[in-house]
N, C-alpha and C positions, 0 to 999 in steps of 0.2 A: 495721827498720833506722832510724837516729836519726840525721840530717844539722844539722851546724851551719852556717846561712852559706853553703849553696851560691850561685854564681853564676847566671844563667839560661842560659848555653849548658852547664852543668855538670849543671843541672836535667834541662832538658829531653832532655839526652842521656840520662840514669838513668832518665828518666820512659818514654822511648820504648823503653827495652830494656827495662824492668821489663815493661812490658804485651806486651812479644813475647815475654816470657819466662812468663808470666800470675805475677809476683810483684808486681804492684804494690802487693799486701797488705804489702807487710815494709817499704815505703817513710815514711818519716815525714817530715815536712820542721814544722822547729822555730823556725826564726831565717830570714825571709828576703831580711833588709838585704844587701847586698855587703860580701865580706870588704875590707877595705885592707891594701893591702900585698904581698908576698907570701905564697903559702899552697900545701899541697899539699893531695893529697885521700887517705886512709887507709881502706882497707875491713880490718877485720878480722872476724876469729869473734869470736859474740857474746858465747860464754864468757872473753873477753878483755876486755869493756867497762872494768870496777872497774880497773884493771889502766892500763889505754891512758887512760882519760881524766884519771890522773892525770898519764902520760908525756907525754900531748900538752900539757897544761900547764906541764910543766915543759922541755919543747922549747922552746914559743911564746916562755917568761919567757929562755930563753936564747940563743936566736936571732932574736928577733922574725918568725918565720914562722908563721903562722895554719896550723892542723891543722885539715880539714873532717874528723869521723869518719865514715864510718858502720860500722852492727854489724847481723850477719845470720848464718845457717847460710854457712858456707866454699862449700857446694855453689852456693848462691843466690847470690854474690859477684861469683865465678869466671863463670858464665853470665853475670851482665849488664854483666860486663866484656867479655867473648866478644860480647856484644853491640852495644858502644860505647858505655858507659858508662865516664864522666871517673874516670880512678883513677890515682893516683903509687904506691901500697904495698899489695900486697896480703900481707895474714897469713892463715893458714889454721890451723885448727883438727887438721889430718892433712896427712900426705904426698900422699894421694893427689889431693886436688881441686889441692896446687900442682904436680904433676906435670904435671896436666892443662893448667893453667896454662903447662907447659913443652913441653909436644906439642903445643897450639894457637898457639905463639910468642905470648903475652900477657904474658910478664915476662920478664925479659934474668937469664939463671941464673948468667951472672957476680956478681950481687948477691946469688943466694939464700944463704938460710944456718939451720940452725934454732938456733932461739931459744930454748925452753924448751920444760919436760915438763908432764903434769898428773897428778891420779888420777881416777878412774870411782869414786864412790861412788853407795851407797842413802841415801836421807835421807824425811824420814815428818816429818809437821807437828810442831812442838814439843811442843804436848800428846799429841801418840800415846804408847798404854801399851808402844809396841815403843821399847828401850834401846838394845840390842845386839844384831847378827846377825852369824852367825857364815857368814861369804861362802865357802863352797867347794863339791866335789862332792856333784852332787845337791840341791842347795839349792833347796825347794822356795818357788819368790817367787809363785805362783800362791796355795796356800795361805795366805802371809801377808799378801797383801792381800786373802783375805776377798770380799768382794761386789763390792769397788772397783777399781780399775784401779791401770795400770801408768805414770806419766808418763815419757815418755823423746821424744829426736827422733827423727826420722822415723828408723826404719832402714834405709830405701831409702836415704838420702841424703845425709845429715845427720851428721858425723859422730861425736858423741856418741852417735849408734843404733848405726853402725855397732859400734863398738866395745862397746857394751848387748850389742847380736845374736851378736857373737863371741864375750863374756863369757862370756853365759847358754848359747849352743853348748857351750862345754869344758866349764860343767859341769855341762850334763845338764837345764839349767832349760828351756829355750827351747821344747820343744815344749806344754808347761803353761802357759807367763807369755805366749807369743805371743798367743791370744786376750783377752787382758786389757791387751796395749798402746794406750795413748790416746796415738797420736805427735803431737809437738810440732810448728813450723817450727823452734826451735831450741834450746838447752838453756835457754837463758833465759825461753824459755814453759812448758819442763816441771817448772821450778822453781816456777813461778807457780802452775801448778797442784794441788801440794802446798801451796803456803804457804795457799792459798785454800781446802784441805780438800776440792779438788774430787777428788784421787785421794792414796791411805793410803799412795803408796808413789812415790820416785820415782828416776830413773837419772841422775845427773849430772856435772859437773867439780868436785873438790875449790874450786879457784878462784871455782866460784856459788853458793857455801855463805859465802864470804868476804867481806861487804857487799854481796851480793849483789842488785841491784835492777833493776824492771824497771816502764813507763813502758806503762798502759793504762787508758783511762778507760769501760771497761767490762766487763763480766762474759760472756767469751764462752763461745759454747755450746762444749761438749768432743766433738770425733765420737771415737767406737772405730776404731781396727786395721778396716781399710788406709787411711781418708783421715786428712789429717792438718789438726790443733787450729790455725786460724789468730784471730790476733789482730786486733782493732780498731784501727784507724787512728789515733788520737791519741794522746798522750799527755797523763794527769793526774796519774793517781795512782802513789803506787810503791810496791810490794812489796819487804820488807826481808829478810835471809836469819836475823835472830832469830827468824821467823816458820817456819822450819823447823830438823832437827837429823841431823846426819849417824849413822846408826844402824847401818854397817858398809863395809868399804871390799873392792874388788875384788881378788884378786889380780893384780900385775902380770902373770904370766904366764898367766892368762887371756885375756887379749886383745891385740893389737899395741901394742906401746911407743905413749904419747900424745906426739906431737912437732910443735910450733908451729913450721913454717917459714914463712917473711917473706921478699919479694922485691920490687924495686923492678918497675913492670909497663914493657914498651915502650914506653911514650910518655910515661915519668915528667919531671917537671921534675927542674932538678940538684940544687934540694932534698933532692930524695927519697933520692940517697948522705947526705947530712949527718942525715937524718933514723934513716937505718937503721944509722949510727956510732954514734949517741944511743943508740938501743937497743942498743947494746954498752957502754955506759960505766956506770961505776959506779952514777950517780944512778938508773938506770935497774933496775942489778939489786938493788939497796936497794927500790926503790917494788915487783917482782916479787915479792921475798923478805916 
């Protein structure tokens, strides 16, 4: 997760739930002047980064209200919000973790609303000799990666796995490709992972294929299927998504509709409405499209 400008009671609140949540791996803290002014705080799914950091600039430039991001797996968000951690807007990556969201009372569901869709593609490093694949039953993704592994996020949790897992389920892949998953913390690492050649094959959102980048200043180790690929603490460097190529897409009826719902949380500033009107307005689905 990438934080702009948090405050120190906004810190140390994320800090103290991250480590009761044992995430405090996904935390990054980038800028850590005080915002001026007013500001809200925004956790979204990571696969949403490209996307939101252009909207929260172009909220800030028209509201003057400072946008803190951060970006994580929806699963990882939801818990250290659960845990009191400082949040006005939560987006999720599935229905399912803002549900949870709605059955632990952490967002006021009169604001939810979903936002937009995505696709679940394969994608394979740029130079890979694989062009095009032909995604339906029986499709055998063990085979095609060969010696190498499978990047995707976690399937326990994560929801870009979950929806991998229910893919490969319908058709017919999943009992082949399962010992070959190297699971991610979140789509944004399993992108990383392909770009870097460290696996021939990987499971992602059409949207991290899209400028796709990602902020780590080191080479971390890859664990296999069941523990899951966690990243280094800083940020330096960044991985671009020319660096990979989309090489076939899922059927949508393969797996549950991909559907981004957004809610203000219960203890949002009042911000946080004007912020999630933004995201219904044109300029917004202009920067989306």
């Amino acid at each position: 997760m990438q934080f702009d400008r948090l405050d120190p009671a906004e810190l140390i609140s994320l800090m103290l739930a991250a480590i009761a949540g044992g995430s405090l791996y996904a935390i990054v803290v980038t800028s850590p002047p005080l915002p001026q002014g007013k500001h809200i705080t925004v956790l979204a799914a990571a696969s949403m980064q490209n996307a939101r950091d252009d909207i929260n600039a172009a909220f800030t430039k028209s509201t003057d209200v400072k946008v803190i991001a951060g970006y994580a797996a929806s699963s990882a968000l939801i818990k250290q919000i659960a845990q009191g951690a400082a949040a006005d807007v939560f987006a999720s990556a599935n229905l399912e973790w803002m549900d949870f969201g709605s059955r632990r009372k952490l967002i006021k569901d009169d604001t939810r609303v979903n936002l937009l869709g995505n696709q679940l593609v394969l994608i394979a490093p740029k130079d890979s000799k694989l062009d095009s694949v032909a995604i339906g039953p029986n499709l055998d993704l063990a085979k095609l990666a060969g010696g190498g592994s499978i990047a995707v996020g976690d399937v326990r949790q994560v929801p870009v796995g979950k929806y991998a897992k229910a893919a490969l389920e319908k058709l017919g892949a999943w009992q082949a490709a399962a010992p070959k998953l190297a699971m991610a913390i979140n789509t944004r690492a399993a992108l990383v992972m392909v770009a870097r050649g460290e696996a021939p094959l990987g499971i992602v959102y059409t949207t991290d294929t899209n400028g796709a980048r990602y902020c780590d200043d080191r080479r971390p180790h890859c664990v296999e299927n069941p523990d899951v690929r966690r990243l280094g603490p800083s940020a330096a460097a960044e991985i671009s998504s020319p660096t990979v190529k989309i090489i076939g897409t899922f059927p949508a009826d393969s797996h549950p509709a991909i559907v981004y719902p957004v809610a203000a949380t219960l203890t949002a500033k009042p911000e946080a409405v004007d912020y999630l009107a933004f995201l219904r307005s044109i300029t917004t689905k202009a920067i989306f499209e």
